[in-house]
PyMOL Python script that loads the backbone (N, CA, C, O; Angstrom):
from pymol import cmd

cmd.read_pdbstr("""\
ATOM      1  N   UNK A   1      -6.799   3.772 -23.499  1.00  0.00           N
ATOM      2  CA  UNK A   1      -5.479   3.899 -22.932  1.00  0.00           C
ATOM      3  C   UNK A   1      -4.628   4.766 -23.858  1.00  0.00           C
ATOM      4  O   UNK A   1      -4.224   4.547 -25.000  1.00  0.00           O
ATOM      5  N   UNK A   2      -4.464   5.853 -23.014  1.00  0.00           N
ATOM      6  CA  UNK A   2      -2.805   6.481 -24.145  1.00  0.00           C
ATOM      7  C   UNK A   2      -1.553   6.304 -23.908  1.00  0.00           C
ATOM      8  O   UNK A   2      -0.827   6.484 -22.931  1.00  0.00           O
ATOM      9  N   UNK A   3      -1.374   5.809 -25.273  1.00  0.00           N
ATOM     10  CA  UNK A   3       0.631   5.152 -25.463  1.00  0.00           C
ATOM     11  C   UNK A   3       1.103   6.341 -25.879  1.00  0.00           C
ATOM     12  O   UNK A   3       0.552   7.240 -26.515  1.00  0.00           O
ATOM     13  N   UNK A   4       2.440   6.211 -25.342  1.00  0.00           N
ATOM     14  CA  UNK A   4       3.328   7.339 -25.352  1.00  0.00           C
ATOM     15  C   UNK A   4       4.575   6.682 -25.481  1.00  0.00           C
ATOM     16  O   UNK A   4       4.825   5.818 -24.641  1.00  0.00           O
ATOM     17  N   UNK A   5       5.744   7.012 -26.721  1.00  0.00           N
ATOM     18  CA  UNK A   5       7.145   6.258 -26.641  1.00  0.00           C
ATOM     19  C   UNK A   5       7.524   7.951 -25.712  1.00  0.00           C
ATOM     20  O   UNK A   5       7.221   9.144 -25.691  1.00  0.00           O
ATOM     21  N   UNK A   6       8.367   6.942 -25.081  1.00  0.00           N
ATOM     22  CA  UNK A   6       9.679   7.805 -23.882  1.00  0.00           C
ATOM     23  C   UNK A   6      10.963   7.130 -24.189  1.00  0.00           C
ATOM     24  O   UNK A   6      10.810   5.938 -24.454  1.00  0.00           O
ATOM     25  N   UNK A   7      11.777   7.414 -24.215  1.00  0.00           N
ATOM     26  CA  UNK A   7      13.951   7.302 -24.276  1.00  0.00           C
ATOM     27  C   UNK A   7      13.574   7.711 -22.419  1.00  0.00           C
ATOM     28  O   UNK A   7      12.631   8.319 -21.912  1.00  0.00           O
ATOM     29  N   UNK A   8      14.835   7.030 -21.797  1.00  0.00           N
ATOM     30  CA  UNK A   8      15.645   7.051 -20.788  1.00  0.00           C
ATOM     31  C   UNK A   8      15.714   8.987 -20.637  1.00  0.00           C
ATOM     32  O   UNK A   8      16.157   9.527 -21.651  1.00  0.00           O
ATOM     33  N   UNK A   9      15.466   9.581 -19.918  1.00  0.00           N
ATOM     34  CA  UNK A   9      15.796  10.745 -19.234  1.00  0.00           C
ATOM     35  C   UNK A   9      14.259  11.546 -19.561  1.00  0.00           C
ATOM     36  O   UNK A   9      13.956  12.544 -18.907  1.00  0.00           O
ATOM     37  N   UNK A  10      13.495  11.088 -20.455  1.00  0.00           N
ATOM     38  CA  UNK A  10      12.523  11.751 -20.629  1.00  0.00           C
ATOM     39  C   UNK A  10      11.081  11.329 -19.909  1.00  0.00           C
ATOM     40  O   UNK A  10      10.936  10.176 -19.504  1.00  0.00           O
ATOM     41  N   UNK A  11      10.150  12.201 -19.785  1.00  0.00           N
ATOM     42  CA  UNK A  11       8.821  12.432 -19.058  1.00  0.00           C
ATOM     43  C   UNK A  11       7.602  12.273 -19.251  1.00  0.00           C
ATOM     44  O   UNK A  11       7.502  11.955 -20.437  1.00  0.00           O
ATOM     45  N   UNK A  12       6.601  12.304 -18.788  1.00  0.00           N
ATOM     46  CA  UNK A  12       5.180  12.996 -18.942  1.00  0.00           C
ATOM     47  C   UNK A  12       5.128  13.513 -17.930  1.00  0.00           C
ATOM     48  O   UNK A  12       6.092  13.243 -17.213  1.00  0.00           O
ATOM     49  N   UNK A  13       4.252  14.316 -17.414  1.00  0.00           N
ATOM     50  CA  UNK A  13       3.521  14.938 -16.959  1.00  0.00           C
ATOM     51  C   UNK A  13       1.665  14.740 -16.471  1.00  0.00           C
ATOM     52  O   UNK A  13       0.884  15.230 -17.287  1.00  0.00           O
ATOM     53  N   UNK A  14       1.144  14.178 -15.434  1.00  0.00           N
ATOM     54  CA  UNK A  14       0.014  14.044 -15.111  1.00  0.00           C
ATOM     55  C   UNK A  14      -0.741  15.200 -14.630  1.00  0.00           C
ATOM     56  O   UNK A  14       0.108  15.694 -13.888  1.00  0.00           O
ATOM     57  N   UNK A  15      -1.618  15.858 -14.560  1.00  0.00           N
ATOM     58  CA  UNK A  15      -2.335  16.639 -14.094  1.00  0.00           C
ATOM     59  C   UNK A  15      -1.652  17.625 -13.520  1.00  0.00           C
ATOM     60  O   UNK A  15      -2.172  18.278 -12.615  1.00  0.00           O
ATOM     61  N   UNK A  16      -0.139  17.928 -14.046  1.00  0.00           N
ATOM     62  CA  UNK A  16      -0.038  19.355 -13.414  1.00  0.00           C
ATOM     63  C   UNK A  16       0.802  18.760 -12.659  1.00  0.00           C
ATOM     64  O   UNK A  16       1.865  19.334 -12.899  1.00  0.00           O
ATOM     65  N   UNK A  17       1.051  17.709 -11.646  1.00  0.00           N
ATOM     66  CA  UNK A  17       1.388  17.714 -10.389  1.00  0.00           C
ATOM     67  C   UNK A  17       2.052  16.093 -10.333  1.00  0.00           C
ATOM     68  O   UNK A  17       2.628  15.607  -9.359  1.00  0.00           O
ATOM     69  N   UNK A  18       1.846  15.540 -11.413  1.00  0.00           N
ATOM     70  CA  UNK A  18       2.510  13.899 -11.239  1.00  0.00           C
ATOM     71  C   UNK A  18       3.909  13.881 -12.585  1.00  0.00           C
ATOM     72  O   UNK A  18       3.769  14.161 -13.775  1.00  0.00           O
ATOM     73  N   UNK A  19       4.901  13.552 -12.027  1.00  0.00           N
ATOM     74  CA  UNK A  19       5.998  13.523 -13.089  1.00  0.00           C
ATOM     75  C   UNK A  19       6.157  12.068 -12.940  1.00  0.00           C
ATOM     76  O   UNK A  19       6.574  11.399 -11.995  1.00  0.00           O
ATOM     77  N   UNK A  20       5.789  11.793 -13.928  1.00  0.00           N
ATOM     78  CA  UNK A  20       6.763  10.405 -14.602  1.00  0.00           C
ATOM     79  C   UNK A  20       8.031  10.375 -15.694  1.00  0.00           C
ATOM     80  O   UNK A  20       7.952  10.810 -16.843  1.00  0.00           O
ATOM     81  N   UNK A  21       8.919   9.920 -15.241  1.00  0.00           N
ATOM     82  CA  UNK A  21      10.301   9.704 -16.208  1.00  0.00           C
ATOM     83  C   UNK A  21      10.468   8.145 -16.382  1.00  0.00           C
ATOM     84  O   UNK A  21      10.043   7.316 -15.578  1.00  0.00           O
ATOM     85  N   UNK A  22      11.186   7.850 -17.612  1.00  0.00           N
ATOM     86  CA  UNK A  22      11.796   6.967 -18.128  1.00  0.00           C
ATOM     87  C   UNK A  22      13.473   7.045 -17.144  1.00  0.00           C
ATOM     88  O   UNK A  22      14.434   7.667 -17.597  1.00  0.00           O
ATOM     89  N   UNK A  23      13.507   6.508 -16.176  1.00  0.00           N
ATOM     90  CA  UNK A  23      15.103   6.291 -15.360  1.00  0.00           C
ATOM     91  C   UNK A  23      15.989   5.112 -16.598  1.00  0.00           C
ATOM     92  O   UNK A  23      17.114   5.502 -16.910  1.00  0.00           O
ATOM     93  N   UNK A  24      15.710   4.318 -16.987  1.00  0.00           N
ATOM     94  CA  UNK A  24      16.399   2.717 -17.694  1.00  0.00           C
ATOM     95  C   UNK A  24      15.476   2.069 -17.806  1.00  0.00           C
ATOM     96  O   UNK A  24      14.404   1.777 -17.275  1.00  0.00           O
ATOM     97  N   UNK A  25      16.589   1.733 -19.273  1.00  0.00           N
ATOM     98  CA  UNK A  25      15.701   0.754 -19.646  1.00  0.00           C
ATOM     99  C   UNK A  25      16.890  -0.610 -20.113  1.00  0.00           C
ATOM    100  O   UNK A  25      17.979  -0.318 -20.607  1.00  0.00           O
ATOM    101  N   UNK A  26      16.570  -1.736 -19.924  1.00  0.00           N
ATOM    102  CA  UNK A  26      17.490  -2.476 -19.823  1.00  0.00           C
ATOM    103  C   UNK A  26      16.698  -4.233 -19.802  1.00  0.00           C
ATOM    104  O   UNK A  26      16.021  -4.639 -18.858  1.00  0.00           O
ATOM    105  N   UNK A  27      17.015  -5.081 -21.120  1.00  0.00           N
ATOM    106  CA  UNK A  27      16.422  -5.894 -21.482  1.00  0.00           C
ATOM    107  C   UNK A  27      15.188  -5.481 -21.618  1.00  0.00           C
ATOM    108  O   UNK A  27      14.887  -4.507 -22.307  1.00  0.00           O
ATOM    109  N   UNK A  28      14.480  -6.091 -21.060  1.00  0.00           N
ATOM    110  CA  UNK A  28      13.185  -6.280 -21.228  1.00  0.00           C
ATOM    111  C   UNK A  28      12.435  -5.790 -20.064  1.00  0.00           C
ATOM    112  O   UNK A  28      11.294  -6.164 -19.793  1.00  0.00           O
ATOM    113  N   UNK A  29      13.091  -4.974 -19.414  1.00  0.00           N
ATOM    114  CA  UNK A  29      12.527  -4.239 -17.804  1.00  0.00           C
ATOM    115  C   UNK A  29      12.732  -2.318 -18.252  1.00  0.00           C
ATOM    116  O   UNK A  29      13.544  -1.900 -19.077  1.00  0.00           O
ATOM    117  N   UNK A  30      12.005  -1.667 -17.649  1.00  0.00           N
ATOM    118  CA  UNK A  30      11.771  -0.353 -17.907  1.00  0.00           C
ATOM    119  C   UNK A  30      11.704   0.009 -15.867  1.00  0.00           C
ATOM    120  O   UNK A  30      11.078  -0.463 -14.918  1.00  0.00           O
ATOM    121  N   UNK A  31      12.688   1.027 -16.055  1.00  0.00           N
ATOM    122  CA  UNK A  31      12.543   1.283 -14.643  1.00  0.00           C
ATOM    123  C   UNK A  31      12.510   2.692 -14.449  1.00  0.00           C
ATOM    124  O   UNK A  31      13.444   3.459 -14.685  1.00  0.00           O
ATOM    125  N   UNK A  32      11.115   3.067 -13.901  1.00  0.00           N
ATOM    126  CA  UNK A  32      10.493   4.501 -13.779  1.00  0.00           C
ATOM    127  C   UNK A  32      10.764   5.360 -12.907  1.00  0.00           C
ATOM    128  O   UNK A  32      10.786   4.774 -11.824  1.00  0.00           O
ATOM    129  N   UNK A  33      11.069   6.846 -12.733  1.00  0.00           N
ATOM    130  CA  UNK A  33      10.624   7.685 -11.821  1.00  0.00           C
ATOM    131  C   UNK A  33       9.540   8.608 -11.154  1.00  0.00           C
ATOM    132  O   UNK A  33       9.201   9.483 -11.950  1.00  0.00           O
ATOM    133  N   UNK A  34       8.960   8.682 -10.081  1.00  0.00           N
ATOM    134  CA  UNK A  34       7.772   9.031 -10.289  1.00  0.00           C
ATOM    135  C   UNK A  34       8.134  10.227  -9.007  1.00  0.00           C
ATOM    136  O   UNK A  34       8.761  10.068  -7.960  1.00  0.00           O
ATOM    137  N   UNK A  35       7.241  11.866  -9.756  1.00  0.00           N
ATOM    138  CA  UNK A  35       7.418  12.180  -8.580  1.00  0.00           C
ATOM    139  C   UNK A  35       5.842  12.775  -8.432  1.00  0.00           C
ATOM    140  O   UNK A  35       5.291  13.290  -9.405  1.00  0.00           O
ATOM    141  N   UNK A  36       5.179  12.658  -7.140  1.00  0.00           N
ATOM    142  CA  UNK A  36       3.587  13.346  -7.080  1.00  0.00           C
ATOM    143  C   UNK A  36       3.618  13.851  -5.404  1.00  0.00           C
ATOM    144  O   UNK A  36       4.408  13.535  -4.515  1.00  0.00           O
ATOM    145  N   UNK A  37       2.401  14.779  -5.375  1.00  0.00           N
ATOM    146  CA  UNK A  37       2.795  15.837  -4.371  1.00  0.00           C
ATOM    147  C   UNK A  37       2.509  14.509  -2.915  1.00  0.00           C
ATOM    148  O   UNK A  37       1.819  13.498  -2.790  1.00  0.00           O
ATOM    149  N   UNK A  38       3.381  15.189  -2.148  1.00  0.00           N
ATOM    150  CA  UNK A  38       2.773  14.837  -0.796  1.00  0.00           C
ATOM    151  C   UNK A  38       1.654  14.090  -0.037  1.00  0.00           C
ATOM    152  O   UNK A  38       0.560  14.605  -0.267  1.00  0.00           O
ATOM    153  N   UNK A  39       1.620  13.407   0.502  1.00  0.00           N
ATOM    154  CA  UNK A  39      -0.446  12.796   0.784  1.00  0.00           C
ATOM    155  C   UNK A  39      -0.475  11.710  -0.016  1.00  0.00           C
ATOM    156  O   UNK A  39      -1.014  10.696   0.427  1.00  0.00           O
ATOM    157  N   UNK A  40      -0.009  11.705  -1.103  1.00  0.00           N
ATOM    158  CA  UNK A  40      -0.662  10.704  -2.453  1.00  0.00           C
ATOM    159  C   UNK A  40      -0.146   9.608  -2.007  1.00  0.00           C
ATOM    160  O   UNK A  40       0.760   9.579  -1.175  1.00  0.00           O
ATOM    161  N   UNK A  41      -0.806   8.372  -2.647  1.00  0.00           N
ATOM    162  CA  UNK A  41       0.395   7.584  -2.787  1.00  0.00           C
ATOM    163  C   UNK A  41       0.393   6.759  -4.079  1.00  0.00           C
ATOM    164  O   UNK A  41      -0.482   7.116  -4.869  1.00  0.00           O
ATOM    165  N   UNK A  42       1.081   5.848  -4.441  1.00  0.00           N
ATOM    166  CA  UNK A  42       1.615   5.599  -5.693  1.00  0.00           C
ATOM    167  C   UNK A  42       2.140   3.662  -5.280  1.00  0.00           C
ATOM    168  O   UNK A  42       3.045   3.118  -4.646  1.00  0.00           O
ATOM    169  N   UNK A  43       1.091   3.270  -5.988  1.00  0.00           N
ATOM    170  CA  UNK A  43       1.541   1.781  -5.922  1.00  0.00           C
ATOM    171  C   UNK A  43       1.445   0.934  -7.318  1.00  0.00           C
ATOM    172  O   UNK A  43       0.759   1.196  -8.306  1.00  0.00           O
ATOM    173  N   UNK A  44       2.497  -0.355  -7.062  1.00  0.00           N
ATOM    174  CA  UNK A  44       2.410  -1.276  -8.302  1.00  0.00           C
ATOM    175  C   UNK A  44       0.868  -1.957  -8.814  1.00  0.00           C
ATOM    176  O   UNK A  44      -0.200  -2.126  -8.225  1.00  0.00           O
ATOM    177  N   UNK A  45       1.143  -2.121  -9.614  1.00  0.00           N
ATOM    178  CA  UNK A  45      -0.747  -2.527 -10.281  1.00  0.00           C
ATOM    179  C   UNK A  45      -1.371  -3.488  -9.629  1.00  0.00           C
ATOM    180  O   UNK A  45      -2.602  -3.467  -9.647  1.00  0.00           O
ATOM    181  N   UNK A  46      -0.841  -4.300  -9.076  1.00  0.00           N
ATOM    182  CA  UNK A  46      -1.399  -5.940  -9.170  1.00  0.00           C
ATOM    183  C   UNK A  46      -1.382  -5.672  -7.194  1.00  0.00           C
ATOM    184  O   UNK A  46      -2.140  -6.278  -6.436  1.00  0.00           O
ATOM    185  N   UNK A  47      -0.473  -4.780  -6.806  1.00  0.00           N
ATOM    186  CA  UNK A  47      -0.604  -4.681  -5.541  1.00  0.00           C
ATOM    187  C   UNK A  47      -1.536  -3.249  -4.828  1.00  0.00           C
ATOM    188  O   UNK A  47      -1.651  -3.101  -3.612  1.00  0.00           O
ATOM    189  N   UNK A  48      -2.117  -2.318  -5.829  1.00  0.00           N
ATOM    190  CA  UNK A  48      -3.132  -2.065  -5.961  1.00  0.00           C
ATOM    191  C   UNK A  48      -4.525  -2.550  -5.992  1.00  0.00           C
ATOM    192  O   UNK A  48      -5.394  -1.864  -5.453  1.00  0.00           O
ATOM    193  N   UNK A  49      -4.939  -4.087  -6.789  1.00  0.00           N
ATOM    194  CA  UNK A  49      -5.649  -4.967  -7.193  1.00  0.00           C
ATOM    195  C   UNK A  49      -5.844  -5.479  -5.869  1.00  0.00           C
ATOM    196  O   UNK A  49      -6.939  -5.388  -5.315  1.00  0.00           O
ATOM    197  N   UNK A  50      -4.611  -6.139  -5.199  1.00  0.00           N
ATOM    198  CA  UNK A  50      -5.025  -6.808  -4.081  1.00  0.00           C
ATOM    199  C   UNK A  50      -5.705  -5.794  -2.911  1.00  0.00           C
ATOM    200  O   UNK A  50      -6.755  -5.954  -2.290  1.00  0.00           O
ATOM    201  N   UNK A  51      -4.754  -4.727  -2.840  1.00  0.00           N
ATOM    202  CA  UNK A  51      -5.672  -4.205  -2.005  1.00  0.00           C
ATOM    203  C   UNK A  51      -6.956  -3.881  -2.175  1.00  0.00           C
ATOM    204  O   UNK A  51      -7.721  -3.882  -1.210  1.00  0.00           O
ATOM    205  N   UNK A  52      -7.378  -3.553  -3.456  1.00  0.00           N
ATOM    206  CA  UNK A  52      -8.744  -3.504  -3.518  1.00  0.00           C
ATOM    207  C   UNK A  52      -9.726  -4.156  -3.155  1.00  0.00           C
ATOM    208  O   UNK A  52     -10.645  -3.848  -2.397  1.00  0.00           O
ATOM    209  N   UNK A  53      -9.438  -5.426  -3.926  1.00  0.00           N
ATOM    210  CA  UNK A  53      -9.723  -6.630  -3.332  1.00  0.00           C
ATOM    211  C   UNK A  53     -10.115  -7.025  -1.959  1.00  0.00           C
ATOM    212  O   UNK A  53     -11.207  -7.555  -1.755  1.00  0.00           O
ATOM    213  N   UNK A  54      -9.206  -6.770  -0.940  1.00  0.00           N
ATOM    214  CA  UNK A  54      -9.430  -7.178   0.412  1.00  0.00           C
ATOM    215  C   UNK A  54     -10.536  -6.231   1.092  1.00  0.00           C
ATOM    216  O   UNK A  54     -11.392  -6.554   1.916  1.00  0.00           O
ATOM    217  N   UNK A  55     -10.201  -4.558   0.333  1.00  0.00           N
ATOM    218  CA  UNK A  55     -11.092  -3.359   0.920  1.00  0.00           C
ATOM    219  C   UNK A  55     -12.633  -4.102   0.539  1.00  0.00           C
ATOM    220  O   UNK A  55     -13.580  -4.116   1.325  1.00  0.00           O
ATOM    221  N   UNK A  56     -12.646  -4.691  -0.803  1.00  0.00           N
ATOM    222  CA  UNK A  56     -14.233  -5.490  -0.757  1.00  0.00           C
ATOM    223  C   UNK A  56     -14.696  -6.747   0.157  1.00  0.00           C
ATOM    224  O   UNK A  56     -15.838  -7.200   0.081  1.00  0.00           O
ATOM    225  N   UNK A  57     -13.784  -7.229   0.962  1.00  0.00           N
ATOM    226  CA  UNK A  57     -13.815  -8.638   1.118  1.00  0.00           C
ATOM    227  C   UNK A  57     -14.122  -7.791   2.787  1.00  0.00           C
ATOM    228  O   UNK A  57     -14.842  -8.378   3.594  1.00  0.00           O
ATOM    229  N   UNK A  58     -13.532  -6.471   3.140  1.00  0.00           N
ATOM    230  CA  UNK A  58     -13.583  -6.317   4.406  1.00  0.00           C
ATOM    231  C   UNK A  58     -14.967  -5.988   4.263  1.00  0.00           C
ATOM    232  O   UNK A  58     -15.690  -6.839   4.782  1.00  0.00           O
ATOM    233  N   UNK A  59     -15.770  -4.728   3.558  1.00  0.00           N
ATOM    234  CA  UNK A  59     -17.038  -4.294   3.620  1.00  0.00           C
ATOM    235  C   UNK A  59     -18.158  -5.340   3.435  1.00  0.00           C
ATOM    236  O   UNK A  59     -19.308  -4.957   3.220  1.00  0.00           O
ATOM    237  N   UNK A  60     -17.863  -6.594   3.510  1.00  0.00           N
ATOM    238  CA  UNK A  60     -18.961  -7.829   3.196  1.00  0.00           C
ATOM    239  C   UNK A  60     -18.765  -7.793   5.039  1.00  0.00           C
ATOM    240  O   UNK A  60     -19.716  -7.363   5.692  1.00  0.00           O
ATOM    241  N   UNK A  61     -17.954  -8.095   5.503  1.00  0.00           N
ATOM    242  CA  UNK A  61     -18.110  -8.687   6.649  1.00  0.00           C
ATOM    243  C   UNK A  61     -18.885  -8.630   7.284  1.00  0.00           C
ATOM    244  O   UNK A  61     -19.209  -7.453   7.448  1.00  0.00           O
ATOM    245  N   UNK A  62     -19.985  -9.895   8.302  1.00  0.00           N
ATOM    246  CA  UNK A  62     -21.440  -9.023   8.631  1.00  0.00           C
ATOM    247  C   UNK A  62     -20.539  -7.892  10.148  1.00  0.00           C
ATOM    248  O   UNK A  62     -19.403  -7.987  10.613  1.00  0.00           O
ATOM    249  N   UNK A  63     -21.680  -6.939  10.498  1.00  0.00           N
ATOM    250  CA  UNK A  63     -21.027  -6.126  11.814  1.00  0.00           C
ATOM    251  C   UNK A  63     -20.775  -6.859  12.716  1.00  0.00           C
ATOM    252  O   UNK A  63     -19.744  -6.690  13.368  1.00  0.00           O
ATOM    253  N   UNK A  64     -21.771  -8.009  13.031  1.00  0.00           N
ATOM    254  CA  UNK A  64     -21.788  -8.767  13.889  1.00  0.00           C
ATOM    255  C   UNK A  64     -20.172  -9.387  14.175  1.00  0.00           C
ATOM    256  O   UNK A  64     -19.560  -9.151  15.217  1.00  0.00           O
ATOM    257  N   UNK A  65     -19.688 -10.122  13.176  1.00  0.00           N
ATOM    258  CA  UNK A  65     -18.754 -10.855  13.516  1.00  0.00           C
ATOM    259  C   UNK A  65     -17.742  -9.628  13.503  1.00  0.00           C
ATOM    260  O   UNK A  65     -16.919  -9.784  14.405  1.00  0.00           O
ATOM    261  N   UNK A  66     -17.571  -8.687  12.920  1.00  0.00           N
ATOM    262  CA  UNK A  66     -16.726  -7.464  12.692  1.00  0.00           C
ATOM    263  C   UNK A  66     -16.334  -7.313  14.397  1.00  0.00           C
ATOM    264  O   UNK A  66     -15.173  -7.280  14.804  1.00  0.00           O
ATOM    265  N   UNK A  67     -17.481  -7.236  15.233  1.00  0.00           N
ATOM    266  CA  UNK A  67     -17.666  -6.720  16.612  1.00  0.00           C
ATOM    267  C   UNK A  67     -16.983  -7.375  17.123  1.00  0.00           C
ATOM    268  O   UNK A  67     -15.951  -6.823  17.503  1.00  0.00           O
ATOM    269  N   UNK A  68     -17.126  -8.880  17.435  1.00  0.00           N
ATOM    270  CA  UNK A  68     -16.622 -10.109  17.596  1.00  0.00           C
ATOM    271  C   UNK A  68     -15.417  -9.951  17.803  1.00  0.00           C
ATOM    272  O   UNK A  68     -14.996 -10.042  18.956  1.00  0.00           O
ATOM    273  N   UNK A  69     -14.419  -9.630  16.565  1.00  0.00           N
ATOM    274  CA  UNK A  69     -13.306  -9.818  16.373  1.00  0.00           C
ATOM    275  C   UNK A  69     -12.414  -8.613  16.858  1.00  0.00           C
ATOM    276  O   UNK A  69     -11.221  -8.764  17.119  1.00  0.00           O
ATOM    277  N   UNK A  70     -13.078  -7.392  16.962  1.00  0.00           N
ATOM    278  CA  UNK A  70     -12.557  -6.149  17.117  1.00  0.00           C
ATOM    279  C   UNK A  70     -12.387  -6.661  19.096  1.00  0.00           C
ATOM    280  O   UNK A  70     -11.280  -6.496  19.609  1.00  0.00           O
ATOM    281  N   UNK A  71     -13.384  -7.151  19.845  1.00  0.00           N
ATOM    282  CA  UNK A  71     -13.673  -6.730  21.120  1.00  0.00           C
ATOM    283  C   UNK A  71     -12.718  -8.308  21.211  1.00  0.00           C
ATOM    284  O   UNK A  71     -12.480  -8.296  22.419  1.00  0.00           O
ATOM    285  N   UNK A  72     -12.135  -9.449  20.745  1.00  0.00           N
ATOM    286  CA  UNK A  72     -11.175 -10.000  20.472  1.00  0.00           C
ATOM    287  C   UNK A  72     -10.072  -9.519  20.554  1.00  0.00           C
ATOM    288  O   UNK A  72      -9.323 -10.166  21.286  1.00  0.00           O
ATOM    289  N   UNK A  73      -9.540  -8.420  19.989  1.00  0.00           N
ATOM    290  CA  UNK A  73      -8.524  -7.474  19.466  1.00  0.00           C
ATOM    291  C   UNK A  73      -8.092  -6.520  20.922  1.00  0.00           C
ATOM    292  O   UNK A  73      -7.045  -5.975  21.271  1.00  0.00           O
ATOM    293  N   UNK A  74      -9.400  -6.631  21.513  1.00  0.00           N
ATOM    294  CA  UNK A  74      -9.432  -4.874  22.430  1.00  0.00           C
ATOM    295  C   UNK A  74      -9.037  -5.569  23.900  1.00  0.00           C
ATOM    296  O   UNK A  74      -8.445  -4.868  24.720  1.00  0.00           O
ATOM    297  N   UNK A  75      -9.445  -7.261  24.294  1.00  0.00           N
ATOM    298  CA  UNK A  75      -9.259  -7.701  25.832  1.00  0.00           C
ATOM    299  C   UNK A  75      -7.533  -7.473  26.261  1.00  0.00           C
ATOM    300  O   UNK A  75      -6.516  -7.894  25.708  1.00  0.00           O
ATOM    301  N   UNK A  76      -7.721  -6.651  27.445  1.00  0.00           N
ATOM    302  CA  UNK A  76      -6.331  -6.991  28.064  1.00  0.00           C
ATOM    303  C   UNK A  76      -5.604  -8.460  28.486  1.00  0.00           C
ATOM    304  O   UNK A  76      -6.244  -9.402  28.953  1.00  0.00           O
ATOM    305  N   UNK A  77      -5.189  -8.466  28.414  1.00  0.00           N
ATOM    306  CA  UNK A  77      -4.179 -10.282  28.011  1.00  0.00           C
ATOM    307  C   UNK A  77      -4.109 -10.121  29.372  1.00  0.00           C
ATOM    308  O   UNK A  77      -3.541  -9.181  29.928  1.00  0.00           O
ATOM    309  N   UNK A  78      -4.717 -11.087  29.951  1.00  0.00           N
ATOM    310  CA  UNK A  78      -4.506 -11.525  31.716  1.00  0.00           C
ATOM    311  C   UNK A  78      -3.090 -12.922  31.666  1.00  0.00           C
ATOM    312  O   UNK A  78      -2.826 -13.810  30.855  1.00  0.00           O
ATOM    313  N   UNK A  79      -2.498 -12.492  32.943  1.00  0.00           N
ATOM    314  CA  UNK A  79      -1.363 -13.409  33.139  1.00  0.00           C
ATOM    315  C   UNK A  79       0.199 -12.786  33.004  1.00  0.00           C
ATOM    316  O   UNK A  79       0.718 -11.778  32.522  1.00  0.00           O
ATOM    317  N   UNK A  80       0.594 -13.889  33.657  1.00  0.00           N
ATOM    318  CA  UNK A  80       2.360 -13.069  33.665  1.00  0.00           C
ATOM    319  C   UNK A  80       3.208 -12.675  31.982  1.00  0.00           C
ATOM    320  O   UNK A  80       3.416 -13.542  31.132  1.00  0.00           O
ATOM    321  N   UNK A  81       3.455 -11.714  31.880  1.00  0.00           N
ATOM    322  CA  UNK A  81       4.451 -11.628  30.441  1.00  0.00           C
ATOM    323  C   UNK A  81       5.460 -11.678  30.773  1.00  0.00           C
ATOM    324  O   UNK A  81       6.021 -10.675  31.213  1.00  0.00           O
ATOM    325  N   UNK A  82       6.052 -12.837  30.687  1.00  0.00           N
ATOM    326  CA  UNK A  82       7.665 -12.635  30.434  1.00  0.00           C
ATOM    327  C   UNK A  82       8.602 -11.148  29.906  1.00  0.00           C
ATOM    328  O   UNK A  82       9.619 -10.591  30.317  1.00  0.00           O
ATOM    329  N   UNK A  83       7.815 -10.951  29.003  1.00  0.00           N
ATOM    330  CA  UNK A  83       8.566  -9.778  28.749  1.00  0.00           C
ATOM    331  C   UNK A  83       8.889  -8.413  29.085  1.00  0.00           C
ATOM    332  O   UNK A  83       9.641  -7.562  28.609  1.00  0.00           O
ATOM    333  N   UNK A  84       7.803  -8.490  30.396  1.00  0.00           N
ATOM    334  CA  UNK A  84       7.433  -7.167  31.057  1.00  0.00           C
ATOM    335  C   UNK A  84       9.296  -6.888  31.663  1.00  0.00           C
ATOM    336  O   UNK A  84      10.288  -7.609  31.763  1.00  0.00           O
ATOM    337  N   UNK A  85       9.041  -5.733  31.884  1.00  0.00           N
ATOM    338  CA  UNK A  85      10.429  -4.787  32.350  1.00  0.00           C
ATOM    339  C   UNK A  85      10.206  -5.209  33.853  1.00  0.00           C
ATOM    340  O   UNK A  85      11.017  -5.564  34.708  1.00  0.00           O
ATOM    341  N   UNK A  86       8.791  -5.045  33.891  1.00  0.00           N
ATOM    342  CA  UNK A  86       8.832  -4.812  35.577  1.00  0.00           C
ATOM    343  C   UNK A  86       8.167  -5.943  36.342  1.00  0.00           C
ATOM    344  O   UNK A  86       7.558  -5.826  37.406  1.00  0.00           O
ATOM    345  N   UNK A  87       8.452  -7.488  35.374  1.00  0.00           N
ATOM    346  CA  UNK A  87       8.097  -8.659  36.276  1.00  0.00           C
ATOM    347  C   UNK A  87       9.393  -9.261  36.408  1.00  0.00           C
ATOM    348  O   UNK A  87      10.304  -9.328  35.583  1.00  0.00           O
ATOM    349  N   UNK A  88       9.305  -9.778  37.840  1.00  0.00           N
ATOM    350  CA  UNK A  88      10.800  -9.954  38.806  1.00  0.00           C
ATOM    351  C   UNK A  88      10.572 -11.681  38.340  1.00  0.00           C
ATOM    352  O   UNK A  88      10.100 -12.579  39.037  1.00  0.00           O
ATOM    353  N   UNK A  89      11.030 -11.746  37.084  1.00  0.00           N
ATOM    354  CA  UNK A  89      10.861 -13.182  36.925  1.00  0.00           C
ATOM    355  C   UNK A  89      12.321 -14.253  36.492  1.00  0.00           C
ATOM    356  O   UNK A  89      12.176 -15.468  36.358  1.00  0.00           O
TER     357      UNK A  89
END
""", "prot")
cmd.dss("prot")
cmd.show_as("cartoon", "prot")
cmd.util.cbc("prot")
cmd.orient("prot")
C-alpha cells in the first residue's frame, strides 16, 4: 500500500485520468474529492465488498433454480389491478 500525507486543497493523481483531493478534514473524518472519466464508477470500500460478495453468491446459483426464478419474474400477473388507468373500477 502507498501512504501519501495530503493538507485540505491538495491531490494525487491516478493513472493519468483519476483525481483525488483532500476537500476537509475535520475531527477525525477526512472528506474527499474524486474526479475519474465517464463510464467508471467509484464506490465506498465495504460497499464494494458487499457487492462483490453477492456477484459470488449469484454465480453459485445452480441454472436450474436461476430458470425457476427468472420465468417467476417473466409470468404476466392474471387478474384485476386496481391500479390500471383503464379498469372502470
Amino acid at each position: 500500500m502507498l501512504l501519501i500525507t495530503r493538507r485540505p486543497g491538495e491531490g494525487i493523481v491516478i493513472n493519468g485520468s483519476i483525481e483525488l483531493q483532500v476537500v476537509e478534514i475535520k475531527g477525525g473524518r477526512v472528506k474527499l474529492g474524486v474526479k475519474y472519466p465517464k463510464g467508471n464508477t467509484v464506490h465506498r470500500q465495504e460497499l464494494f465488498v458487499k457487492i462483490q460478495e453477492q456477484n459470488q453468491q449469484a454465480a453459485k446459483v445452480d441454472p436450474t433454480q436461476l430458470n425457476r426464478m427468472l420465468n417467476r419474474m417473466e409470468r404476466p400477473k392474471h387478474g384485476r389491478n386496481d391500479n390500471d388507468p383503464d379498469h372502470d373500477g
